[in-house]
ZAMARGU-4260 file (C-alpha; in steps of 0.2 Angstrom, whole numbers, plus 5000, padded with zeros to 4 digits):
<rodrens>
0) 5120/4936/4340 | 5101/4933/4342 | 5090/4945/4350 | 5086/4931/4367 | 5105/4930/4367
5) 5110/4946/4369 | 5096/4951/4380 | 5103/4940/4391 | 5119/4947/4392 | 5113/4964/4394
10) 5105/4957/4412 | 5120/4948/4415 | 5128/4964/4413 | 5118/4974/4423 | 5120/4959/4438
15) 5137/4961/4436 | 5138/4980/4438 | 5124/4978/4454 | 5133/4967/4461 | 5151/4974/4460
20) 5145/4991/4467 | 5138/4983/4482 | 5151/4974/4485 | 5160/4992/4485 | 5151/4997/4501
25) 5153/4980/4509 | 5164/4979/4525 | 5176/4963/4525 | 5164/4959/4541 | 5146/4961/4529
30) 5155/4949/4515 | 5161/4935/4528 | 5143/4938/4535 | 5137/4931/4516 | 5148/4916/4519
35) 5137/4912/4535 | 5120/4902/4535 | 5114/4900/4553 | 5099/4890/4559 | 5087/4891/4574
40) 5090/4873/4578 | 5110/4872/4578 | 5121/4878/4594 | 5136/4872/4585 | 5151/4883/4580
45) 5163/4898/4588 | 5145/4909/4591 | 5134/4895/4599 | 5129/4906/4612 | 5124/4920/4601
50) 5105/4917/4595 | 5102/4915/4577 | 5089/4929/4575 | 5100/4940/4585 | 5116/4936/4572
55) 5102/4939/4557 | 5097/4955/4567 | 5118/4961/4569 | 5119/4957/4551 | 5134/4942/4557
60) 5125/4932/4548 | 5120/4933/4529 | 5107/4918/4525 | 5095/4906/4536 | 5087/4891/4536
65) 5072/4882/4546 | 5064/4894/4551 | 5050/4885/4557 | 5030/4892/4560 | 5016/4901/4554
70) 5017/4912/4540 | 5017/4929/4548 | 5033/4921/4559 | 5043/4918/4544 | 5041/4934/4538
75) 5045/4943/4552 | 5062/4934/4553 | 5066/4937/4536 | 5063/4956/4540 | 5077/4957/4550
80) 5089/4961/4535 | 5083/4977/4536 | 5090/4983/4553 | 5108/4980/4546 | 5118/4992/4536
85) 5114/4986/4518 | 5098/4980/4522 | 5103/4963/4510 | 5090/4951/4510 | 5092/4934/4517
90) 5092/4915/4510 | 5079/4908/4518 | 5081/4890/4516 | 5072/4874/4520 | 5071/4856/4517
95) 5056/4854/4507 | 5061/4835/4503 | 5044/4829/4496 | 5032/4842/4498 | 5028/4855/4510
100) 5009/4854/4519 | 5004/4844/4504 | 5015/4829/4506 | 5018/4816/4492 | 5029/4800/4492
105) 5045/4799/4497 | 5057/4804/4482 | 5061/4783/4478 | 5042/4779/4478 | 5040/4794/4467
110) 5055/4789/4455 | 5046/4774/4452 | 5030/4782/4442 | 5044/4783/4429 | 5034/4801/4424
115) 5043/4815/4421 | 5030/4826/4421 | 5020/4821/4436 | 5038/4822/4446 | 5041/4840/4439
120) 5024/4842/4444 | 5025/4837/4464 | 5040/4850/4463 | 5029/4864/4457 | 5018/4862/4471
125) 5031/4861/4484 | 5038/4877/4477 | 5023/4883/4478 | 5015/4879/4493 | 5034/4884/4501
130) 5036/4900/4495 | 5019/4905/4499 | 5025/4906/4516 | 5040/4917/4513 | 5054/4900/4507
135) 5065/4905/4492 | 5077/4890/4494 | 5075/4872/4497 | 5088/4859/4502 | 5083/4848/4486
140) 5083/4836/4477 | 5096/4823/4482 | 5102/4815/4466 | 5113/4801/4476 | 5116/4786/4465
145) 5110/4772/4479 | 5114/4754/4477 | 5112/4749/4495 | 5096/4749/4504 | 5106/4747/4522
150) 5109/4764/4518 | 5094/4772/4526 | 5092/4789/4514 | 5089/4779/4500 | 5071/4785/4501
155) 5076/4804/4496 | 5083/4797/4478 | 5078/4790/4462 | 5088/4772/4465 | 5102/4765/4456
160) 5102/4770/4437 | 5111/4785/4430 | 5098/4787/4416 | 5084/4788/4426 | 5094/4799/4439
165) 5097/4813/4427 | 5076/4813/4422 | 5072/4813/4438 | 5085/4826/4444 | 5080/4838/4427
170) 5062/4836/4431 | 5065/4842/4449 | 5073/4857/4446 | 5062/4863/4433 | 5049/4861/4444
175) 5055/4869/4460 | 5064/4884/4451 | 5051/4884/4437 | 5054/4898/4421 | 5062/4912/4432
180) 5069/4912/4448 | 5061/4929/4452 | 5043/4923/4450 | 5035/4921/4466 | 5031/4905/4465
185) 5051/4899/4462 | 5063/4890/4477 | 5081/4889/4472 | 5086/4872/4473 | 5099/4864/4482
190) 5106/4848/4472 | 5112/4836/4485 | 5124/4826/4489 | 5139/4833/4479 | 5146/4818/4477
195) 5145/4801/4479 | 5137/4802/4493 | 5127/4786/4489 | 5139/4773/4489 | 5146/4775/4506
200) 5154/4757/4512 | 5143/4746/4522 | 5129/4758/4518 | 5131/4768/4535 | 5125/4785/4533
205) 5141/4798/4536 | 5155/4784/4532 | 5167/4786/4518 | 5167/4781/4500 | 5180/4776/4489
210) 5180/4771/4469 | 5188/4773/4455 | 5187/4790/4444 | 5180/4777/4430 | 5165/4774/4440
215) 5164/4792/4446 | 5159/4798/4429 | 5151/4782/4423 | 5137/4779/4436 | 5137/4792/4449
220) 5142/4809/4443 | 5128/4810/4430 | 5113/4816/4437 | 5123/4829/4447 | 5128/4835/4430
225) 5110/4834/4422 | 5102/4845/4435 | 5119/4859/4434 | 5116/4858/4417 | 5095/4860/4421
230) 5100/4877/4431 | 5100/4873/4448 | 5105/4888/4457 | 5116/4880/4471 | 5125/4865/4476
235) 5128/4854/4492 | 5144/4846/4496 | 5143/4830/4505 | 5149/4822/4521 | 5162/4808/4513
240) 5178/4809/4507 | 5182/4806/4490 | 5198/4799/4484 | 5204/4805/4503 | 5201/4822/4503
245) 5182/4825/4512 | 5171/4834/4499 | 5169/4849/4506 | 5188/4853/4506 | 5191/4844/4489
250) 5196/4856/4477 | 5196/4842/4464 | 5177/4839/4464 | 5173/4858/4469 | 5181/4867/4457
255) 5193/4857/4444 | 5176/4847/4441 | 5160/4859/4447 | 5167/4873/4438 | 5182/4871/4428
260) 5177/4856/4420 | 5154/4856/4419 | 5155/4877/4421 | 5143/4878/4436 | 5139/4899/4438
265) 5131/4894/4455 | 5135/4892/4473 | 5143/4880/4485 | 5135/4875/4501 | 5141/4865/4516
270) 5129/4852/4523 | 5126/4853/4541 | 5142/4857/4551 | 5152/4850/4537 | 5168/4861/4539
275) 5170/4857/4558 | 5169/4840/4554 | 5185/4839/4544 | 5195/4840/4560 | 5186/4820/4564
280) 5190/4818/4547 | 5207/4818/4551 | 5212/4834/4537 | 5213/4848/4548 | 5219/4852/4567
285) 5203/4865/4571 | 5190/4872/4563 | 5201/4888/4558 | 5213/4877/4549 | 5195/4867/4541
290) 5187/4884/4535 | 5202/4890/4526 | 5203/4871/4516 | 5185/4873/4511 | 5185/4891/4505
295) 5201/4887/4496 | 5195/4873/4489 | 5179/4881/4481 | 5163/4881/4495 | 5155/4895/4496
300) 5144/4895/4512 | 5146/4887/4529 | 5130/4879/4534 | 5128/4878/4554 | 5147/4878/4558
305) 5150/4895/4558 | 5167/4892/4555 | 5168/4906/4540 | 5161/4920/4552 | 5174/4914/4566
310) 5190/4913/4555 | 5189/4921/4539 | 5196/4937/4545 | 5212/4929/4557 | 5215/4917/4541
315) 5215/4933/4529 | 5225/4942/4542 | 5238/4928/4542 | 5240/4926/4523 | 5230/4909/4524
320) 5217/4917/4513 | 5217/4930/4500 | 5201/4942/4499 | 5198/4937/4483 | 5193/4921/4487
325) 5182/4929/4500 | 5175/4941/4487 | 5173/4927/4476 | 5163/4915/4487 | 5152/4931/4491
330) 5150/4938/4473 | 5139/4919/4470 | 5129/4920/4485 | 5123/4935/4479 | 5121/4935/4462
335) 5110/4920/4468 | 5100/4933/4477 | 5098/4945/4463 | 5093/4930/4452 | 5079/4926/4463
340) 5074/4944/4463 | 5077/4946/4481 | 5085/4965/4479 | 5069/4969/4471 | 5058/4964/4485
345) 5066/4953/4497 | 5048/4946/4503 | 5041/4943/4485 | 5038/4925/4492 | 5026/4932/4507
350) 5009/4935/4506 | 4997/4934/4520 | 4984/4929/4513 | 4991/4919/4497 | 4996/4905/4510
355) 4979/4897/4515 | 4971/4896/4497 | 4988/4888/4491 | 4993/4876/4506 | 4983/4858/4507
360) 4970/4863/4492 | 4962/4852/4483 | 4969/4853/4467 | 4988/4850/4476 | 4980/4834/4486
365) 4974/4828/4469 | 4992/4828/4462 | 4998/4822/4478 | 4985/4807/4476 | 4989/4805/4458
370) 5008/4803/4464 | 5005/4791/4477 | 4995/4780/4466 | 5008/4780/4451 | 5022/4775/4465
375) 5013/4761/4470 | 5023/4742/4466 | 5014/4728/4463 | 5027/4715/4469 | 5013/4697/4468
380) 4995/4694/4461 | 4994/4676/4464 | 4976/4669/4457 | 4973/4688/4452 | 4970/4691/4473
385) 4968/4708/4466 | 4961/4720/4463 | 4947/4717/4477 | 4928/4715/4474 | 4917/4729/4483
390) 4906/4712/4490 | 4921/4705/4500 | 4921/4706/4518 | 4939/4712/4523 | 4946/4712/4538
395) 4961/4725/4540 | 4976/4722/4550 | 4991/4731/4554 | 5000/4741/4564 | 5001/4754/4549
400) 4983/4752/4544 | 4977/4766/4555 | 4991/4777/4560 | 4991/4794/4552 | 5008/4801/4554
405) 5015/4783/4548 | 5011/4789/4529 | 5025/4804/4532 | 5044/4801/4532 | 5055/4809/4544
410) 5056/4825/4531 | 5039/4829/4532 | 5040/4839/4546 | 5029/4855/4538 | 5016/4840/4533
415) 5001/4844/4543 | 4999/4825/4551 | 4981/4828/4553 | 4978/4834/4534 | 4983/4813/4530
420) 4970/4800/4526 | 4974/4782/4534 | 4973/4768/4525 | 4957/4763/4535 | 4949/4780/4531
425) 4954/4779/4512 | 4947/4761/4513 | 4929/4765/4523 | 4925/4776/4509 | 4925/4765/4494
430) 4917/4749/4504 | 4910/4750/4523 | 4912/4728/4527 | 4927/4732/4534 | 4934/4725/4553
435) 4949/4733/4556 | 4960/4728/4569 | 4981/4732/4574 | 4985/4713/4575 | 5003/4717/4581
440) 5013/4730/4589 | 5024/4741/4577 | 5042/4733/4581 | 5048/4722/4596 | 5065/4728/4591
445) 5076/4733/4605 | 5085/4745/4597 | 5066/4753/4593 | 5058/4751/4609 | 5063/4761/4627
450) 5057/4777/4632 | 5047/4788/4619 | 5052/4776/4605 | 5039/4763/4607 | 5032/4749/4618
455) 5031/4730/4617 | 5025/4714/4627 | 5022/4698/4621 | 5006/4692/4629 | 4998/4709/4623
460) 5006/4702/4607 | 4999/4685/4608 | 4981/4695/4610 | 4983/4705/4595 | 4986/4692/4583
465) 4970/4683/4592 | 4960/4697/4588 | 4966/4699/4571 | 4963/4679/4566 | 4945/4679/4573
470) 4943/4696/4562 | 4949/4685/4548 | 4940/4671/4551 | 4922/4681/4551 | 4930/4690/4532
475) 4932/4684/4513 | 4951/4692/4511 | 4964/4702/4522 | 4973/4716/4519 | 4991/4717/4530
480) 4995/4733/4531 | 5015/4730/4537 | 5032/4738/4535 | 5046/4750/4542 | 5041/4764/4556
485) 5046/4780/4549 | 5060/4783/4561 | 5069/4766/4553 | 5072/4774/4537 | 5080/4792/4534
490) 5096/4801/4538 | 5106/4792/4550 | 5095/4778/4549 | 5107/4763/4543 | 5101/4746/4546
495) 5110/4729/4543 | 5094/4719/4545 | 5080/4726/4531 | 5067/4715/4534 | 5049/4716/4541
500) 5050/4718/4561 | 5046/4701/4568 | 5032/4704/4579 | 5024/4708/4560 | 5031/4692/4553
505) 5022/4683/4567 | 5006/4692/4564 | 5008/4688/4543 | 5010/4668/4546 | 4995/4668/4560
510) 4986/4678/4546 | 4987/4666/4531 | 4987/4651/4543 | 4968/4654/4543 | 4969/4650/4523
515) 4961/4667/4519 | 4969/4676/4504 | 4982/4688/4511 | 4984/4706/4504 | 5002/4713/4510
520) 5003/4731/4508 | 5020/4738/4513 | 5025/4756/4521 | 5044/4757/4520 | 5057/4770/4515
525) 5067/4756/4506 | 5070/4740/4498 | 5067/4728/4511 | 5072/4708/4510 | 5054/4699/4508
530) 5061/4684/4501 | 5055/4671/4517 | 5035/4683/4517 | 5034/4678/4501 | 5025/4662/4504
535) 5012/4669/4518 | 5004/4685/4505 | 4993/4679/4489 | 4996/4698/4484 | 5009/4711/4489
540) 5007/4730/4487 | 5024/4743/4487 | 5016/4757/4493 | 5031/4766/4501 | 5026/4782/4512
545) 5014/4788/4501 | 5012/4806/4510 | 4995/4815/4512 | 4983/4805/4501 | 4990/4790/4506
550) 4973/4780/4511 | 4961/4787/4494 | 4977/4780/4483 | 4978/4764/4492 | 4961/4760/4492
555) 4959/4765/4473 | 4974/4754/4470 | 4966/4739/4480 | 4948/4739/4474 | 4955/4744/4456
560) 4949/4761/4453 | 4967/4764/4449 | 4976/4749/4440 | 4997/4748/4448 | 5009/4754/4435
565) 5024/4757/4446 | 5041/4751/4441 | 5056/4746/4454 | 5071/4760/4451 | 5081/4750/4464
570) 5084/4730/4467 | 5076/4721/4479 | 5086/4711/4487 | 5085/4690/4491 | 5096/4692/4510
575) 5106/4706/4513 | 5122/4696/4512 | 5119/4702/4490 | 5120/4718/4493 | 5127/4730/4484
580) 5115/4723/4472 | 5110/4732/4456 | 5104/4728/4437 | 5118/4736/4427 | 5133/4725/4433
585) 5149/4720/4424 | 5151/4700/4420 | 5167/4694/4427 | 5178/4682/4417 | 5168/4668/4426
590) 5150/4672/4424 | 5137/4661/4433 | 5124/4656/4424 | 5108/4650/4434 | 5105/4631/4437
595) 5125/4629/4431 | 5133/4624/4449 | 5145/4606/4454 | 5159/4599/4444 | 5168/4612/4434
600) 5155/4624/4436 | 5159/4626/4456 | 5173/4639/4450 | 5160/4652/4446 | 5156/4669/4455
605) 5141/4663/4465 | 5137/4661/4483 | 5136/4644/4490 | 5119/4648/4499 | 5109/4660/4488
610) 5107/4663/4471 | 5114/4678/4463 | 5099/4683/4456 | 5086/4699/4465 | 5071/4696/4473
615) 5063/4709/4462 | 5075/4718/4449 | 5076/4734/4443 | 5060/4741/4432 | 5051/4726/4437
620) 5032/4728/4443 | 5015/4718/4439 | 4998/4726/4431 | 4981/4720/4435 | 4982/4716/4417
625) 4994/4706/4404 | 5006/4712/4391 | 5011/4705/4378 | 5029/4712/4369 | 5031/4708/4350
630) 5048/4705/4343 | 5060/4720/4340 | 5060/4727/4322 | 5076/4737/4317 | 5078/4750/4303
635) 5093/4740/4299 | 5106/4729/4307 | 5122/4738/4299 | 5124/4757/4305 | 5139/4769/4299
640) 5145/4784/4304 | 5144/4798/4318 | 5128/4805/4311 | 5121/4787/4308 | 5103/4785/4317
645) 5093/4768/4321 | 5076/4763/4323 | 5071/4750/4335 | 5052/4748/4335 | 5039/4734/4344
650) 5023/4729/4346 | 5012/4730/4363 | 4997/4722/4365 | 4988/4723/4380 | 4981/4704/4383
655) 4971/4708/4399 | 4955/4712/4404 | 4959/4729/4409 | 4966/4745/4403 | 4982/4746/4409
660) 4997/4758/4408 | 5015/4750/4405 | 5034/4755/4405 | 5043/4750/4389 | 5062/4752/4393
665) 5074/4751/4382 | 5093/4743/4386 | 5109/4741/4379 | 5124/4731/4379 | 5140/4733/4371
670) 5150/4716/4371 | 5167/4719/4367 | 5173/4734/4372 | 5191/4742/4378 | 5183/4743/4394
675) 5173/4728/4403 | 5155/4734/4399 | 5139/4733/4410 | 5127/4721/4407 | 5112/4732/4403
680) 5112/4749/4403 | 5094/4758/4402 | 5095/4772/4388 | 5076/4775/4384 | 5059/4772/4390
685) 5039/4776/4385 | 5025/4775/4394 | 5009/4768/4386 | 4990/4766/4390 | 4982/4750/4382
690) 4964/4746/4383 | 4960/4728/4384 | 4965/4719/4366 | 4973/4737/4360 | 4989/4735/4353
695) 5000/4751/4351 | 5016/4750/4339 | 5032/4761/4350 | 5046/4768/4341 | 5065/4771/4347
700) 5077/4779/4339 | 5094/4778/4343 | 5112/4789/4340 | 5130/4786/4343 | 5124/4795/4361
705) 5117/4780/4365 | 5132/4771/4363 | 5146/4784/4373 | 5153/4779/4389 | 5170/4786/4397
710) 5184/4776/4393 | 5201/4774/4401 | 5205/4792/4399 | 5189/4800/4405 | 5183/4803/4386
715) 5164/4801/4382 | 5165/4793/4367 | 5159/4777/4356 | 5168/4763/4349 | 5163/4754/4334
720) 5158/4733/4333 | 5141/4723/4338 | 5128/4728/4350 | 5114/4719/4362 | 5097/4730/4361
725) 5087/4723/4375 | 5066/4729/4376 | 5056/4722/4390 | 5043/4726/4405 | 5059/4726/4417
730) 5077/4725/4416 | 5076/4703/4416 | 5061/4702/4404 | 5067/4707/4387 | 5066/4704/4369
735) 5085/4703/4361 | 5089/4712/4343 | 5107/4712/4339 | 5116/4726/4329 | 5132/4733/4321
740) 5138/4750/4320 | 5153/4758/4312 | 5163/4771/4311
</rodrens>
């Protein structure tokens, strides 16, 4: 037993015996109480009439989340543990999505810097810029595979790969919880949403999803698995059903699987009213009968429902329960607490005066512009329309262009809106011939427009756009700056039309109708369908919500200062009618291949009126500059063994005239298989900066790893025969080496 090991123990040991003698003075009442996370904002549940500070206060409640004001609020609150019996200190959660008063892009935009480290990074700041106000647990980070950009909380994940999931979810743990949950500076994390919750049909937010245990553990259950295994101290069960049974009564998924099967030690919470809302599901006759289901079936806490602290009792009473599940469910939540440190000192996260030298500084708005940069797509340069000369005259035009809250998604609600640069702003201060103008209201939507939600009329319309062509007309190029509102992207924000508002549209045809170039750069919270803008933008710019420092990052990315190395983590569909659309498909036993239609060929799997191919696919995304990708060398062509390792190594050169940063990614495909295989599969990628002309030599190495999947029975594991490597800028540009390995 090493000496790390066995220290270890001893403080698990010591947890253990602290914990079992509270428990000992614990009431049935005070455990249940443990079981019971109230919030401010919720009036749901059996106690809706009882104030949440008041059940803090009484000690009927054990946890709390947003809690919302200044510092010196927040602390007072969390104080109120210590009127109640055992003065236990409270969770005190929030959802610190993508930054707390320092707001970076939204989790999708930030997925697509492909970097690890800058990720992890953002997270570190969040945690802490969150705890310096007295937050020891966030409600983060959602790990949803996504596959449908209908589905409007796309925005809060890292796209549609499993590979890439699994970074991203490893990198945001470490960063929120850092190297000891009892450092000041830690939030617990919450992974979210356990599970599946990413593929619910028709993309409508709340609705129910339904696939096969294959693709469970092939596609969707892995990054959930990669950030248990990175630590993460609690889990979040989510709104759909799986395989019938709703998550948060599906003991399948929250035990045989969480627990039994990937030994998670942490904790199991609801998402908001969750366990109420198995009675609309259809599983449970009231809310009693729904919180003995989900304690049963392993959840831990109730999140707003108070459903736990209404029943728990009556249902142990009745013999519906046993007390050791109760004690069970209470023994996690707080061992959670001891492993933050909370019995120490509850308020280690509070310090009056640590919050104004932490929150909005300059070092955490550098790394919020960093972040905001590397996110940025490059979706078009045609004619090298960028990166813009300082001499150009630009007229900017957009709804978006000068509208600070706009850079925020519906989860930066801690952001401070005045803290943000616009995109005007950013722009002024690298070039000062700049007209700006809105050119267009923001949406003539009806679903969008009405009381408090917006306005629009069409001869104030027609005057817009007028304004906007005579500022084109007196400039050399024009910047659009166009896309989503935030309130059209987000939770319960499902939309079956993912296009630019049309009011916009209209403003982008008047706009390159004057046959000045067209720069369109896009604030969105998912992939939209650009397919018919295409022809009226020279250049077009992803920029997502970029957060804070969204107008210094823009305006580096437009005038160069920062050359665009973003790379798509989720399709970009031609119409809507392709989705679900994504990179790592299956061929069916009739694979279309492009140009191949009429005759025989009819009886393929295509569409009549589209081609089957993305708009943009996944990984793809321009560079001011050129690369140029050699051909892949391997170590050899004929591997053996469990233990056998290959070497796949290429050229880069960058061909351009400036110094560019790429991502080399690295795909597999394994041809004939006892399952039908996916086309693709990303298993490794580098990131690499080339100066003009410089070439750099990049080096893979590959094991059996690389080649497991789950087969029929659930098994990870490899099977021997040939196999397609694949190395490229993007999933569809690649250079093919073929290889053979046996047992």
């Amino acid at each position: 037993m090493t000496l790390a090991f066995s220290q270890q123990v001893y403080a698990n040991d010591q947890r253990d015996a602290f914990i079992k003698a509270l428990m000992g003075k614990m009431t049935i009442a005070e455990k249940i109480a443990q079981l019971n996370l109230v919030t401010p904002t919720s009036k749901t549940g059996p106690f809706a009439t009882k104030n949440a500070f008041l059940k803090l206060k009484d000690g009927s409640a054990g946890n709390v989340y947003s809690v919302m004001g200044e510092p010196d609020f927040i602390h007072e609150k969390a104080m109120l543990a210590d009127s109640t019996s055992l003065k236990i200190p409270f969770l005190n959660g929030l959802d610190i999505i993508h930054g707390y008063k320092t707001v970076f892009p939204i989790p999708l935009g930030l997925s697509c810097s492909w970097d690890s480290i800058l990720i992890e990074q953002t997270a570190r700041v969040a945690a802490i810029e969150g705890s310096a106000v007295g937050y020891n647990w966030t409600f983060s980070p959602m790990v949803d595979i996504t596959r449908d950009p209908r589905w409007g909380r796309v925005m809060e994940g890292a796209g549609e790969d499993p590979y890439l999931g699994s970074v991203v979810a490893r990198a945001m743990i470490k960063g929120y919880q850092g190297d000891d949950l009892k450092s000041e500076t830690s939030l617990m994390a919450c992974v979210k949403h356990f599970a599946l919750y990413g593929a619910a049909e028709a993309g409508r937010d709340y609705n129910t999803t339904d696939m096969s245990r294959l693709t469970m553990y092939q596609y969707y259950l892995p990054p959930y698995k990669a950030a248990i295994k990175a630590g993460a101290g609690s889990i979040m069960s989510s709104f759909n059903d799986i395989d019938g049974v709703p998550a948060t009564a599906n003991k399948w998924l929250l035990t045989d699987l969480l627990r039994d099967e990937w030994g998670f030690k942490g904790f199991v919470v609801s998402d908001y009213n969750c366990i109420q809302e198995l009675v609309a599901h259809g599983v449970a006759s009231d809310y009693e009968e729904a919180a003995g289901k989900a304690l049963i079936a392993g959840l831990d806490m109730d999140m707003a429902s108070e459903s736990f602290a209404g029943s728990c009792q009556k249902l142990l009473d009745d013999g519906k329960i046993t007390i050791d599940q109760i004690d069970a469910a209470c023994h996690r939540i707080l061992e959670a607490k001891y492993n933050l440190g909370l019995f120490e000192n509850p308020y280690r996260n509070f310090d009056p005066g640590k919050a104004s030298t932490v929150l909005l500084c300059e070092k955490h708005k550098q790394v919020a512009k960093e972040a905001a940069c590397k996110s940025m797509v490059l979706l078009k340069n045609e004619n090298q329309t960028l990166p813009l000369s300082r001499q150009s005259k630009i007229a900017l035009v957009g709804p978006l262009a000068d509208v600070q809250n706009q850079m925020f998604s519906m989860w930066s609600f801690r952001g401070e809106t005045d803290s943000i640069v616009t995109i005007l702003n950013g722009l002024k201060k690298q070039q000062n011939k700049i007209v700006y103008t809105e050119g267009s209201f923001i949406t003539d939507e009806p679903v969008f427009l009405g009381k408090s939600r917006g306005f629009y009329n069409d001869q104030e319309q027609a005057e817009m756009i007028a304004k906007a062509i005579e500022a084109a007309n007196q400039s050399d190029v024009i910047v659009a700056v166009l896309g989503e509102t935030s309130n059209m992207s987000g939770e319960a924000k499902s939309k079956t039309d993912i296009s630019i508002p049309n009011c916009q549209r209209q403003l982008l045809k008047a706009l390159k109708a004057t046959g000045k170039p067209v720069v369109l750069v896009l604030i969105n919270g998912r992939p939209l369908t650009l397919t018919d803008d295409l022809q009226f933008a020279d250049a077009i710019l992803e920029a997502w919500r970029p957060g804070t420092m969204a107008g210094d990052a823009v305006a580096d990315v437009l005038f160069g200062k920062y050359n665009p190395s973003g790379k798509l983590t989720m399709t970009f569909p031609r119409s809507v009618g392709q989705i679900p659309i994504y990179y790592n498909h299956k061929n069916t036993g009739r694979p279309y291949v492009d140009g191949q239609r009429g005759g025989i060929m009819k009886f393929n799997s295509y569409y009549l009126d589209e081609l089957n191919s993305p708009l943009f696919p996944f990984g793809y995304g321009l560079n001011y500059t050129s690369f140029r990708y050699g051909e892949i060398q391997l170590s050899d062509t004929l591997v053996t063994g469990d233990k056998g390792k290959l070497t796949a190594k290429i050229t880069v050169t960058n061909t351009g005239n400036y110094t560019g940063e790429e991502t080399v990614q690295l795909y597999l495909n394994d041809p004939v298989a006892s399952l039908v295989r996916p086309v693709k599969e990303l298993k490794k990628f580098q990131k690499i900066y080339l100066e003009p002309g410089e070439s750099k030599e990049l080096e893979f190495e590959l094991t059996t790893e690389d080649l497991k999947f789950y087969n029929h029975d659930l098994q990870w594991q490899w099977e021997p025969g040939d196999f397609n490597l694949f190395v490229g800028t993007s999933s569809s540009d690649v250079k093919v080496a073929q290889f053979n390995w046996q047992k």
